[in-house]
Structure formats: structure tokens, C-alpha cells
C-alpha positions as CSV (number, residue, x, y, z in Angstrom):
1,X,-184.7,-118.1,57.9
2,X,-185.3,-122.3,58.5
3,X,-183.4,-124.2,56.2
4,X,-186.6,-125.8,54.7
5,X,-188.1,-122.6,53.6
6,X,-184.4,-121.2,52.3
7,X,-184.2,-124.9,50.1
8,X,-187.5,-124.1,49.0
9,X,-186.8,-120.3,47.7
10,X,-183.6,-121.4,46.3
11,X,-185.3,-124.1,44.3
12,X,-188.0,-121.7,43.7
13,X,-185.3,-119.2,42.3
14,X,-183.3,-122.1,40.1
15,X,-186.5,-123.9,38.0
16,X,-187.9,-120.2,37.4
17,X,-185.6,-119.6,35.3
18,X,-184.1,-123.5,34.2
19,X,-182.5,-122.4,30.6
20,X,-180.1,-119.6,31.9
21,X,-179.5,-122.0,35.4
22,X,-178.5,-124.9,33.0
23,X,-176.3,-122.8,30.7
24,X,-174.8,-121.4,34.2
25,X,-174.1,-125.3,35.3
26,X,-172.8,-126.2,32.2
27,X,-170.1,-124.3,32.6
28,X,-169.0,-124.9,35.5
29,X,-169.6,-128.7,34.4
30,X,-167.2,-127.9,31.2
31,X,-164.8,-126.2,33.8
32,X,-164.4,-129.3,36.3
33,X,-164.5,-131.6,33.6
34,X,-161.8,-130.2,32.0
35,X,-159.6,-129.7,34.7
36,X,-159.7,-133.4,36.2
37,X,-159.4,-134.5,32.3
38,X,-156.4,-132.5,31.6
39,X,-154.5,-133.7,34.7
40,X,-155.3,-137.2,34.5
41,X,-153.7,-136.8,30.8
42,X,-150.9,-135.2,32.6
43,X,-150.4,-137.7,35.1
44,X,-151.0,-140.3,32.7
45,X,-148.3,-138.7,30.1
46,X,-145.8,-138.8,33.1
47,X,-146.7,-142.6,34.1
48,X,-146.1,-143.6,30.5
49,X,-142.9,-141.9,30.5
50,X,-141.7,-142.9,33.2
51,X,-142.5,-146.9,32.6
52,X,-140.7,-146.4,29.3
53,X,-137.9,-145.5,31.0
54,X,-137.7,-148.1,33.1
55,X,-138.4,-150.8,30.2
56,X,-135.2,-149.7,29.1
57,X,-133.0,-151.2,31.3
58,X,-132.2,-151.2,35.6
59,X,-129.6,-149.0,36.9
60,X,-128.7,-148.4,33.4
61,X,-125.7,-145.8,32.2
62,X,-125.7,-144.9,28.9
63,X,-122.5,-144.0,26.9
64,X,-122.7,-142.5,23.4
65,X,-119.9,-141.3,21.3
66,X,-119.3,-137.5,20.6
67,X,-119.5,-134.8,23.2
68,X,-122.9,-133.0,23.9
69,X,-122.5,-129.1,23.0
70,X,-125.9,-127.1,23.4
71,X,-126.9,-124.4,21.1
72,X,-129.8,-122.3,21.1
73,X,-132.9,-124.6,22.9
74,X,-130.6,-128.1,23.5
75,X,-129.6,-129.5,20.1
76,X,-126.6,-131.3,20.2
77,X,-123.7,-131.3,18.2
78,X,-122.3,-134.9,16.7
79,X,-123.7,-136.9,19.6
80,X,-124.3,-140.4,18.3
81,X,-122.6,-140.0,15.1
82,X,-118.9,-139.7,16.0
83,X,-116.6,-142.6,15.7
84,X,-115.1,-142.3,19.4
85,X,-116.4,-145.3,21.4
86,X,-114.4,-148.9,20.6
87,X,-114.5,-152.4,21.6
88,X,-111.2,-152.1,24.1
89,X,-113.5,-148.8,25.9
90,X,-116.4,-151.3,26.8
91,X,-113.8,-154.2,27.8
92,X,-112.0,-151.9,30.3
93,X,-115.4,-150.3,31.6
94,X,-116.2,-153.8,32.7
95,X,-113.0,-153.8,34.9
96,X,-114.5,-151.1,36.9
97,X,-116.0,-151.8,40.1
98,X,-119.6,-151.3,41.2
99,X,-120.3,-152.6,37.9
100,X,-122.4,-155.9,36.9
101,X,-122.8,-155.4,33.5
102,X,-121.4,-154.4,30.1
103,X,-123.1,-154.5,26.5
104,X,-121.3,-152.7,23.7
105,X,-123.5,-152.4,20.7
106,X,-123.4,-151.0,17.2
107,X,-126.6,-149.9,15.4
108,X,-127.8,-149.2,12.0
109,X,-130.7,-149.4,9.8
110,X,-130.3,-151.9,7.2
111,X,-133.3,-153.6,4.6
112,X,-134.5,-156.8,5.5
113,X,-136.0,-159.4,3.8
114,X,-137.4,-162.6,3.7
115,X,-139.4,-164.3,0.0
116,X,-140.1,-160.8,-1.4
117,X,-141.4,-159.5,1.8
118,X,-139.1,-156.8,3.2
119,X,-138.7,-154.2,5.5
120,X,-136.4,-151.2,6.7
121,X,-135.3,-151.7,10.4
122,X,-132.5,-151.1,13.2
123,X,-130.2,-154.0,13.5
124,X,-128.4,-153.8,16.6
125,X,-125.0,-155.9,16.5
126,X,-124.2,-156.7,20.3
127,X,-123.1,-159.1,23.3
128,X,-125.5,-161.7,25.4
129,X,-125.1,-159.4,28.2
130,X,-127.3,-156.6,26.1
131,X,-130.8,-158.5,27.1
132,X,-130.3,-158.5,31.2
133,X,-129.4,-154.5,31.1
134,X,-131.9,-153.8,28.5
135,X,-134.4,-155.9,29.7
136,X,-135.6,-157.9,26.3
137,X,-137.1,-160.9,27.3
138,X,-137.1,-163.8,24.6
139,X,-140.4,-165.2,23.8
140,X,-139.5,-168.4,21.5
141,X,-135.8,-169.7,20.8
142,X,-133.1,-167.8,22.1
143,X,-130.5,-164.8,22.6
144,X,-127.5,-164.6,21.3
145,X,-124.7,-166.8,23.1
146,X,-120.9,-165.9,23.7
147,X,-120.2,-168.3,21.1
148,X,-122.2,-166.9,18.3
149,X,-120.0,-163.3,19.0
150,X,-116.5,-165.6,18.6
151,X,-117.8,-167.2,15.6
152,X,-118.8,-164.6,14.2
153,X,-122.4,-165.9,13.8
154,X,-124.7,-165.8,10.9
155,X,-127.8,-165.6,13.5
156,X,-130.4,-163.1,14.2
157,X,-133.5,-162.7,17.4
158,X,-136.1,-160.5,15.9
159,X,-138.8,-158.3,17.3
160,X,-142.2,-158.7,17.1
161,X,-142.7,-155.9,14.7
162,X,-139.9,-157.2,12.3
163,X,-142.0,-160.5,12.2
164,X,-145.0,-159.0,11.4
165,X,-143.4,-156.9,8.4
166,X,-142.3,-159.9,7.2
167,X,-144.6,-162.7,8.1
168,X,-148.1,-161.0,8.1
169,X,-150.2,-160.1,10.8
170,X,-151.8,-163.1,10.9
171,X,-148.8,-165.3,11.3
172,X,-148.8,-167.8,13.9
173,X,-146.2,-169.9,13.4
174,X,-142.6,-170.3,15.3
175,X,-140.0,-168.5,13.1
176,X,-137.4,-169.9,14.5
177,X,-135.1,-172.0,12.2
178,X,-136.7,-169.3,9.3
179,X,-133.5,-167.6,7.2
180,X,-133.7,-163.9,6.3
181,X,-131.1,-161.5,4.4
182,X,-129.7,-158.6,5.9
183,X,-128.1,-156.7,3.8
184,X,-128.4,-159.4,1.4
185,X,-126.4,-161.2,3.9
186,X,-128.2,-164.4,5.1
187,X,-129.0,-164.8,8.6
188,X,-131.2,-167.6,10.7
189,X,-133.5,-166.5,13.1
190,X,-132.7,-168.2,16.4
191,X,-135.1,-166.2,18.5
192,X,-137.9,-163.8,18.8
193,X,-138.7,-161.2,21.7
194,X,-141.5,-160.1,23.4
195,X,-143.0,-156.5,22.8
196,X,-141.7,-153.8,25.0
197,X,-143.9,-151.4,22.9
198,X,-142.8,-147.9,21.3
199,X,-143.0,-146.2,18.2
200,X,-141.7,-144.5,15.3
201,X,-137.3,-144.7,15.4
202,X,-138.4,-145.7,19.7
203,X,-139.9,-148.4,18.6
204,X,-138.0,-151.1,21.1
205,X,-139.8,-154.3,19.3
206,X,-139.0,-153.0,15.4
207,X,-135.4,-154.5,15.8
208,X,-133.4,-157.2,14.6
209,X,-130.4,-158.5,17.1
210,X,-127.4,-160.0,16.1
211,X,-123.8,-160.7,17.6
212,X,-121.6,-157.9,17.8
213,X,-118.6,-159.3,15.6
214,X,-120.6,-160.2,12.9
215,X,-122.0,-156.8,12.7
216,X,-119.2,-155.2,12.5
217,X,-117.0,-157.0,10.6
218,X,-120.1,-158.7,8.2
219,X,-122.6,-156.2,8.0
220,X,-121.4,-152.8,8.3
221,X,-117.4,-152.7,7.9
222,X,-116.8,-150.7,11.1
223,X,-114.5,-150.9,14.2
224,X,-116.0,-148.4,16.5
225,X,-119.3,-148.3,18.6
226,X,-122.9,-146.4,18.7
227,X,-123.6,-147.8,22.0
228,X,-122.0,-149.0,25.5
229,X,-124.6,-149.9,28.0
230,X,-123.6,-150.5,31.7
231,X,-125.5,-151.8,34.6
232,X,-124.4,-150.7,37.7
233,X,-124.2,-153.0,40.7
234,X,-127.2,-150.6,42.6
235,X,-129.4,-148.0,42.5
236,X,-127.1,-146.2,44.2
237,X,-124.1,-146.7,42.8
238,X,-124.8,-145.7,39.5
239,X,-123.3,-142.0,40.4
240,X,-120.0,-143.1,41.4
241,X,-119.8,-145.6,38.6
242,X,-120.7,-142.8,36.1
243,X,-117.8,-140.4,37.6
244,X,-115.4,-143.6,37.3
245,X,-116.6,-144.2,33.8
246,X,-115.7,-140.6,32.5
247,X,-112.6,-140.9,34.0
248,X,-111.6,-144.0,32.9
249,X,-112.6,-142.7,29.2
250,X,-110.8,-139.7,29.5
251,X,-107.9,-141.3,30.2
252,X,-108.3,-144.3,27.5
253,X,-108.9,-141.3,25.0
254,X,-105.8,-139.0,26.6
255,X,-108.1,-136.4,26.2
256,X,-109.1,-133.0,28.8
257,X,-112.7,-132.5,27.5
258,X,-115.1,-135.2,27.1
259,X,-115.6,-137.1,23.2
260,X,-118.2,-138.9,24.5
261,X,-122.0,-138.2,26.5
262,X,-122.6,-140.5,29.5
263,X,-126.2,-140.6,30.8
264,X,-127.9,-142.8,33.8
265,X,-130.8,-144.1,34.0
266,X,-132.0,-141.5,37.4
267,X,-131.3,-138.3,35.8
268,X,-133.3,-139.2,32.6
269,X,-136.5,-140.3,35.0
270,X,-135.9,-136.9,36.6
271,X,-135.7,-134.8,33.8
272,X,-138.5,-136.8,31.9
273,X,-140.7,-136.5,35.2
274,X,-139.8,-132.5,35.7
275,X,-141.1,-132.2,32.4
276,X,-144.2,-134.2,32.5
277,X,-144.9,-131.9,35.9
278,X,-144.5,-128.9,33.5
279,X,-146.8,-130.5,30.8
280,X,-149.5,-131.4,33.7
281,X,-149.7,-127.4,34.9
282,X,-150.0,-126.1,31.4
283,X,-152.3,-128.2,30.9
284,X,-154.6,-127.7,34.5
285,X,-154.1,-124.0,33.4
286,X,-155.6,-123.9,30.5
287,X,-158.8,-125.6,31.8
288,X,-158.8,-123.8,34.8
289,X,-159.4,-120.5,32.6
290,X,-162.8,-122.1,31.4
291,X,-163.4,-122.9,35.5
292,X,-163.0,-119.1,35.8
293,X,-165.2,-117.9,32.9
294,X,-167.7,-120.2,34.1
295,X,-167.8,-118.1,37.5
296,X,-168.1,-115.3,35.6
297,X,-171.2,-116.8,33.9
298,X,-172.4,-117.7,37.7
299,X,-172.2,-113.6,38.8
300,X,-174.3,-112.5,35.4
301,X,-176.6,-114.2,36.1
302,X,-176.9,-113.7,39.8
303,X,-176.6,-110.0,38.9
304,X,-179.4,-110.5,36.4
305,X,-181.7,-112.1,38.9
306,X,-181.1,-109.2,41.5
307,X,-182.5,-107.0,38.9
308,X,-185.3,-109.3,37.8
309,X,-186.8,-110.1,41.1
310,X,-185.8,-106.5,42.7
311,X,-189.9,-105.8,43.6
312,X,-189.7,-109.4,45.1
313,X,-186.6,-108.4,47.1
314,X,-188.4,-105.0,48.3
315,X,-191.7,-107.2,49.3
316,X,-189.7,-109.7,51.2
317,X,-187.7,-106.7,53.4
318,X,-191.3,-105.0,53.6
319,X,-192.6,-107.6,55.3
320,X,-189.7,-108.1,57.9
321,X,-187.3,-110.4,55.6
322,X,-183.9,-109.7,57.0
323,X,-181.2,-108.3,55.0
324,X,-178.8,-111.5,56.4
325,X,-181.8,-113.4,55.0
326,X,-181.7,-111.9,51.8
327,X,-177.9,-112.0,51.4
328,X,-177.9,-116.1,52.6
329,X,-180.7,-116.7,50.2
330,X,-179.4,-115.5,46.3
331,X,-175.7,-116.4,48.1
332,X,-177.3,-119.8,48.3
333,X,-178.4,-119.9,44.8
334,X,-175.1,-119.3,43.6
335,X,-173.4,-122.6,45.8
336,X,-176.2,-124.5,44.7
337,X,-175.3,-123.9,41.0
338,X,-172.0,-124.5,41.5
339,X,-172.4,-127.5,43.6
340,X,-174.5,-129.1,40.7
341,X,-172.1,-128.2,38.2
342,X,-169.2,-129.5,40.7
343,X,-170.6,-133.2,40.9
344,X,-171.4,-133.7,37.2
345,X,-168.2,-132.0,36.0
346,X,-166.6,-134.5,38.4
347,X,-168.5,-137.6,37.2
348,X,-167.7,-137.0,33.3
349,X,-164.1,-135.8,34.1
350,X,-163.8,-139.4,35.4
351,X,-166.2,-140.7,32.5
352,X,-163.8,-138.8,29.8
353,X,-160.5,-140.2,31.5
354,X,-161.7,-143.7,31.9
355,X,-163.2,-143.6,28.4
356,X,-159.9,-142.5,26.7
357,X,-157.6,-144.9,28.2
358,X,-160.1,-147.1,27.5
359,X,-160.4,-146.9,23.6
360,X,-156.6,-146.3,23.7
361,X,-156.9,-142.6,22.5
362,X,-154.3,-141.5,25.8
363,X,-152.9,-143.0,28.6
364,X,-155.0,-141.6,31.4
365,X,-154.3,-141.7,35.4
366,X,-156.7,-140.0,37.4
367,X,-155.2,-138.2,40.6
368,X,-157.3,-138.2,43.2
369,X,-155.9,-134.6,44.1
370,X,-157.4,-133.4,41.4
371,X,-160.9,-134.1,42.5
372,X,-160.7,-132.8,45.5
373,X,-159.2,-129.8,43.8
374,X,-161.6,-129.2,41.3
375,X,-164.8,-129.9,43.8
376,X,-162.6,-127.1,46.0
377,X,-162.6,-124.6,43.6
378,X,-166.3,-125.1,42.3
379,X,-167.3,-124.1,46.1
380,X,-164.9,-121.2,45.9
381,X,-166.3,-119.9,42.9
382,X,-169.6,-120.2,44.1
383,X,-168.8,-117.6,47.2
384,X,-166.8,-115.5,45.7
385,X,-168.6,-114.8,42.6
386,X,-172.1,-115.0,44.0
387,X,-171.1,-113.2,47.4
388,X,-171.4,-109.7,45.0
389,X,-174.7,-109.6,43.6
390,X,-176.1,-111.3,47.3
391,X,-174.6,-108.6,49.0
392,X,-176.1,-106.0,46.4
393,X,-179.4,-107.7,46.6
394,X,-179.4,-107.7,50.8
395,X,-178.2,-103.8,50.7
396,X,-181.5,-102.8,48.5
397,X,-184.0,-99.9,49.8
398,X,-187.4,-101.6,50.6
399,X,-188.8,-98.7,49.4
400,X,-187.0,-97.7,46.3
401,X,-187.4,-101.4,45.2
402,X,-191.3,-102.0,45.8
403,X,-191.3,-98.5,43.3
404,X,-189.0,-100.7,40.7
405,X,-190.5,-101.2,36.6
């Protein structure tokens, strides 16, 4: 059979019946579509998490007071709240070698307010050395200094969601110089930061900083830490300076089994990126299964056609159609469908991704795996599922199907 007459019967076959080869398109379109969508939320999900991450600091350890002990699905037991981290812990840490950096901190929520505006929000009591690890850049005035920890300070460097709780979303205006109670304890802003972004208790730019003295002697009342936060000197020497740092500890502590959880910076990117992986297969999975019903849909109605135009098949073998040409023809008819439905589920999987990042519904990344992938599997299912009723059709009796009601 020429390829001009076997375009012409396939187009023949598809606009004869154009509400059933629609329906049959859309769902491979619905299919596709969903599959590129879900994995760009995927890979989008993982790209958020793993820029979070790194807003959090460079080579960046992590110590929290109280050990971690897992029960049942991961919970931990008194991690955060115990009382086992103190000032002379972070001073000897800095001793150690491969590290650049130390920043002990204590946190708590405390009200806010400023001339009947108030608000409820972390302050975070710590040293100058807290804004290089943690990476908080100051937009207007500036950080706290070595001297306002000495003195014991009355100053404050506010986040950006802080000032809009109390100043209004509209405000413009430098706040520094501005004095605000915490705790009914008066402060003066000396400095604001610039958003980082986050939300809920995460939210990085809905705190208030303040030196570390004054926060614990002023504010709160307490001589222990929530918080140490070490930089190490490189990427990779964070593992060895984490091994040093529990040792050290367990040694300032005199204890055998660890009162305190120690995390870097790697291992959380890791786990956070193993996970995302996780959330993007689930997720490809799930829309695969509507790839899958949409062959299904393809093989009805190739199987419905067969027994539609069975005369037509008998005629064409009567007068010397092959049973190759038969087979190429409805197997051509199915890849056409599929092809169809492959190219516009590609162009509004891309449309949907683009258009959710867009209106800041969901971070969105397309991978351009996934395309290939889905365009991959749209010819697949076009063979496989269309290779059945071909192969039925091309098998047909001349006879017995010229006699066909």
C-alpha cells in the first residue's frame, strides 16, 4: 500500500467517526497532560525544598538540645525542649578546628507590640555571627554588634513580616530608630532584614532578632540554649566537624549516650531530596494510570471499528487488499490517535505547569525527561493496544465477512 493512499484511509477511517475519535484523543490528551503536570509539580516541590534548605545557612550543623528517640513513624521524644545545650557548649565548639563559625541562640515566642498594634512572633536572642551562617541579609540599619551582646542591649532587627504586623502593609517608611515592647520590655529597632520567605512556625522573615544576653537574662530568665549553629570551614568538612562536635559534647556533658541531636546541612538536602523523588513517582503513577485507561479507550474503539467496517474489510481482501495491508492500515489508525493525543497532551502539560507557577498556585519545574517520556509512552500505547484489533481485522475470512449484517 503507498503511503498516500494508507494517509488517506486512515483519515478516511478517523473523521468518519470524529465524536468517538475525539473522546479517544482526549484521553490520551488527559493522560500526557497529567503525567508531565504531576512531575513538573514534583520536580518543582523538590527545587523548592531544596532552595529552602540552602537559604538556611552554608555548610551549616545544627545542634538542638535533647536526644532524638523514634517511636512508631519518626516522632521524637524531648528534642528542642530540653534544657541541655549552654553558653560554655557553643564557646568550646568554636575551639574546634575546621570550624569558621559559631552562633548560639535562644528562641521563643513572645507578644510584640508597637501603639496598639501587636503581634505574636519568635524572637530569637543570639550573637553577630548568627547572620553569616544563617544567611539573613540586612536590608536597612543594622545587625546586632558584639557590643550590644556585652551590654546587654535593649535593641532589636526585625523581619519583614513583623513590620508589616505592626506597621501596615502599606508602610514605607525606615523603622529604624522606631521603639517596640517585647514582653512589655522596650526595645529599638536598629535593623530590618530582607525576606527569605516561608510560612506558618517556618516562616524565616516573621522574626524579631535580639542579642543573646539580653534574651536571656531580660526577656526570658533562662541560662541554657534552643539553638547552636556551626558553620564549618567546607563543604567537606562538615562530617568530621560533626563527629568532633558530638564528641566534644559528650564529654562536656560526661555523658555515654547523646542529650543532644546534631544535624548538617548535607544529610537534610538528602533526605529532603529522597523524599521529594518519592513524592514525584507517586505522583507520575497516579497519572500514568489515566495514560493506561486512555489506551484502553484506544483498543474499544479499534475493536469497535473492526466490527463496524467488517464488510469493508471483506471487500478490500476481495479485491486483492493484502492482509499486511489491512493489519498496517487500522494499526495506523490507532498511532495516529495517539500521536494527536501525544502533541496536545504535551502542549497543555507545559501550558498547565507554566500557568500554575505563574499565578503562584505551585512551584512548577518542567523536566524535560518527562516529555520525552510521556511522548514515549503515547507511541507505545498506540502499538500495543491497537496491534490487537489490527491483527484481528488482517486475520478476517473474505468470505465470511462480505456475508457480515
Amino acid at each position: 500500500m503507498k503511503v498516500a493512499d494508507l494517509f488517506e484511509e486512515v483519515s478516511f477511517g478517523l473523521i468518519a467517526n470524529k465524536s468517538r475519535s475525539f473522546l479517544t484523543i482526549l484521553g490520551i490528551v488527559i493522560g500526557i497532560a497529567s503525567v508531565i503536570t504531576m512531575i513538573s509539580i514534583g520536580q518543582g516541590s523538590q527545587s523548592a525544598i531544596t532552595s529552602s534548605i540552602q537559604s538556611l545557612g552554608s555548610n551549616l550543623i545544627s545542634i538542638t538540645p535533647g536526644a532524638q528517640r523514634n517511636f512508631g513513624f519518626g516522632a521524637s521524644s524531648g528534642r528542642g525542649s530540653a534544657q541541655t545545650l549552654k553558653n560554655t557548649d557553643a564557646t568550646a565548639i568554636a575551639n574546634i578546628s575546621n570550624i569558621k563559625a559559631v552562633a548560639p541562640a535562644y528562641s521563643a515566642r513572645y507578644q510584640v507590640a508597637l501603639k496598639g498594634a501587636n503581634t505574636n512572633t519568635t524572637i530569637m536572642g543570639t550573637t553577630p555571627e548568627y547572620a553569616d551562617i544563617r544567611n539573613v541579609t540586612v536590608d536597612q540599619g543594622s545587625f546586632i554588634t558584639p557590643e550590644d551582646v556585652t551590654n546587654k542591649s535593649k535593641v532589636a532587627v526585625v523581619g519583614p513580616t513583623v513590620i508589616t504586623d505592626l506597621f501596615g502593609e502599606d508602610y514605607t517608611d525606615n523603622p529604624v530608630g522606631m521603639v517596640i515592647k517585647i514582653n512589655k520590655i522596650e526595645f529599638t529597632i536598629i535593623g530590618t532584614t530582607k525576606s527569605k520567605g516561608g510560612t506558618g512556625f517556618n516562616n524565616q522573615d516573621d522574626i524579631v532578632y535580639i542579642p543573646l544576653d539580653t534574651m536571656q537574662k531580660t526577656v526570658a530568665g533562662v541560662k541554657y540554649l534552643s539553638t547552636i549553629s556551626v558553620q564549618a570551614a567546607s563543604t567537606d568538612a562538615m562530617s568530621q566537624a560533626q563527629n568532633d562536635i558530638t564528641s566534644l559534647l559528650l564529654d562536656l556533658h560526661k555523658v555515654s549516650t547523646a542529650d543532644f541531636t546534631i544535624q548538617n546541612q548535607n544529610d537534610l538536602a538528602s533526605t529532603a531530596t529522597s523524599t521529594a523523588k518519592t513524592f514525584t513517582i507517586l505522583l507520575a503513577s497516579v497519572a500514568a494510570i489515566s495514560l493506561l485507561v486512555g489506551g484502553i479507550g484506544i483498543m474499544n474503539m479499534m475493536l469497535t471499528n473492526v466490527t463496524e467496517r467488517t464488510r469493508e474489510i471483506g471487500l478490500r481482501k476481495a479485491i486483492g487488499a493484502k492482509r499486511s495491508d489491512i493489519n498496517l492500515q487500522f494499526l495506523s489508525e490507532a498511532v495516529t490517535l495517539t500521536f494527536i493525543g501525544g502533541i496536545v497532551g504535551i502542549l497543555l502539560g507545559i501550558a498547565l505547569s507554566f500557568a500554575m507557577n505563574y499565578f503562584g498556585w505551585m512551584t512548577t519545574a518542567i523536566a524535560p525527561y518527562s516529555i520525552f517520556l510521556a511522548f514515549g509512552v503515547s507511541a507505545v500505547i498506540g502499538v500495543v493496544f491497537g496491534y490487537y484489533p489490527a491483527k484481528g481485522a488482517a486475520a478476517m475470512n473474505p468470505i465470511d465477512a462480505l456475508r457480515y449484517e
